[in-house]
C-alpha positions in Angstrom: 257.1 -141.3 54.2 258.0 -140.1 51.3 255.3 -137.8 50.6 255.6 -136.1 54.1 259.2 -135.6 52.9 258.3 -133.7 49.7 255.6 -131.7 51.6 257.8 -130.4 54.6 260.6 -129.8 52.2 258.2 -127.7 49.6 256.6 -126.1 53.2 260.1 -125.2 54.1 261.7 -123.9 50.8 261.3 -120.2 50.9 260.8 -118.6 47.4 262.6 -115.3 46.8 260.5 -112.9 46.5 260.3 -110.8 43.0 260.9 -107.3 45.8 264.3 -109.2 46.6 265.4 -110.5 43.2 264.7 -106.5 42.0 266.8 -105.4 45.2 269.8 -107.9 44.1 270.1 -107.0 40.6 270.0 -103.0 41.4 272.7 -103.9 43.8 274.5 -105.9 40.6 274.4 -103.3 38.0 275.0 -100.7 40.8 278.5 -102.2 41.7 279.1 -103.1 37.6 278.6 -99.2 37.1 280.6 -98.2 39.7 283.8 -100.7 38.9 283.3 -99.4 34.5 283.3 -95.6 35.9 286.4 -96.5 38.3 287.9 -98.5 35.2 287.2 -95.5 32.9 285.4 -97.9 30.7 282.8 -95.9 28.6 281.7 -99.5 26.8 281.7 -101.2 30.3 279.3 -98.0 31.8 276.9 -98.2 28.8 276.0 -102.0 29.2 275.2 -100.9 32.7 272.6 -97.9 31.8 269.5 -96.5 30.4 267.5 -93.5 28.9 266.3 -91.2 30.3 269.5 -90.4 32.5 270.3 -87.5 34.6 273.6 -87.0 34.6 275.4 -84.5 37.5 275.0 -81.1 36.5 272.7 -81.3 33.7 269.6 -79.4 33.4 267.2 -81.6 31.8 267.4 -85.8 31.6 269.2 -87.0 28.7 266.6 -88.4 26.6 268.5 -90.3 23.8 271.4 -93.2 23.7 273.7 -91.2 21.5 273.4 -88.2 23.8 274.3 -90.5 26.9 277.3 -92.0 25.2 278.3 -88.2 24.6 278.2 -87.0 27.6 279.3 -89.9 29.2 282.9 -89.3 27.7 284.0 -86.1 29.5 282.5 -87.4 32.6 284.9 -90.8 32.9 287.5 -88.1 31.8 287.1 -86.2 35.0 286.8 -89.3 36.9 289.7 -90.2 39.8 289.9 -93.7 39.8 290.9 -93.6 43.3 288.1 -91.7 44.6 285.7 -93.7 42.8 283.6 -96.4 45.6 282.5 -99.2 45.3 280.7 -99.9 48.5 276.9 -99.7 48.2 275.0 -98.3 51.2 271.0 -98.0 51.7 268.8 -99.5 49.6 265.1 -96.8 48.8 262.7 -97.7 46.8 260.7 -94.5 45.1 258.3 -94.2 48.0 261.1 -94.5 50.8 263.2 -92.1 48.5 260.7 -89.4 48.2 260.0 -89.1 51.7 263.6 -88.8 52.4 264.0 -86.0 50.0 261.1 -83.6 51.0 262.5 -84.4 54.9 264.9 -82.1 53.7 263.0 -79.5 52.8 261.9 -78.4 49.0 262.1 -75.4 47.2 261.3 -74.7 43.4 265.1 -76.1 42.6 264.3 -79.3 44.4 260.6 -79.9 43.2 262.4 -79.6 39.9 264.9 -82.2 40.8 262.5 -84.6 42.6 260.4 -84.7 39.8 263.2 -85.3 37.1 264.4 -88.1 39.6 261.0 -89.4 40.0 260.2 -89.8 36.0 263.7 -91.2 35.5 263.2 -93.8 38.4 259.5 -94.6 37.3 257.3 -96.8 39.9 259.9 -99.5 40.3 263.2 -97.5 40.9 265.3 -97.6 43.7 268.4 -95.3 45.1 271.5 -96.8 46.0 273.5 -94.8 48.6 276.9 -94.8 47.9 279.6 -95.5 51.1 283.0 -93.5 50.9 284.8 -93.0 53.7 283.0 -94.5 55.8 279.4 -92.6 55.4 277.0 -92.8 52.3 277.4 -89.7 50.3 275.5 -89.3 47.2 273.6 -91.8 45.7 272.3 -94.1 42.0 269.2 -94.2 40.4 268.1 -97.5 39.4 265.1 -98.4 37.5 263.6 -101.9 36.9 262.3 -102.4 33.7 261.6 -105.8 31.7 262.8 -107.5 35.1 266.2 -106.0 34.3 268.0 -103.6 36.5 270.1 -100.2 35.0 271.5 -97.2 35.8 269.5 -94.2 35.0 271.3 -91.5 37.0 274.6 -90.2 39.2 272.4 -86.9 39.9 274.2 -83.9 41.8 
């Protein structure tokens, strides 16, 4: 009997898969980010990111830590704590992302911007659609690396 028990119960135990671990910890560091930025907490954000970054309204990916921590400063300055959500939306992984993007139609602009988000995200990155008011405007980028999910853009 007791054997029959063990079986069934290994049968029946469903392992997480490493997909849904990944998905849970880009929804983790995605919220932690988004509560730092709302607290204004520069030391907070950086525990919460990675290089390369593209920051909104940049031209080019930040390639260095220092850099980040620059121009992370004036960007918590500008922040409205109020208008800052923290409800997650859609989860895309690159492939779903990418074909969501070029739906929209590309141009030289956005090849350039596709392909900055694409090296930034790498093979194992995911966007997390952001919900305010109600709809998902604007979005993260999220790579996995080393098993460990950060923050590797608030792009425009």
């Amino acid at each position: 009997m007791r054997p029959l028990a063990v079986a069934l119960l290994v049968a029946l135990a469903v392992p997480v898969s490493a997909a849904d671990k990944d998905e849970e910890n880009v929804k983790d560091v995605s919220l932690a980010f988004l509560k730092a930025v709302k607290a204004k907490d520069l030391d907070a954000v950086l525990k919460t990111v990675d290089v390369p970054f593209i920051l909104d309204g940049k031209a080019e990916p930040i390639t260095k830590s220092e850099e980040l921590k620059d121009a992370l400063k004036p960007f918590l300055e500008k922040v409205e704590p109020e208008r800052v959500p923290t409800e997650l939306g859609t989860l895309l992984d690159s492939t779903a992302f990418r074909k969501k993007f070029e739906d929209r139609g590309l141009n030289k602009e956005r090849e350039k911007q596709l392909a900055d988000i694409e090296t930034v995200l790498g093979k194992t990155g995911y966007v997390v659609m952001i919900v305010r008011d109600g709809k998902e405007r604007g979005g993260l980028l999220v790579r996995i690396k080393d098993g460990r999910a950060k923050v590797v853009g608030v792009p425009k």
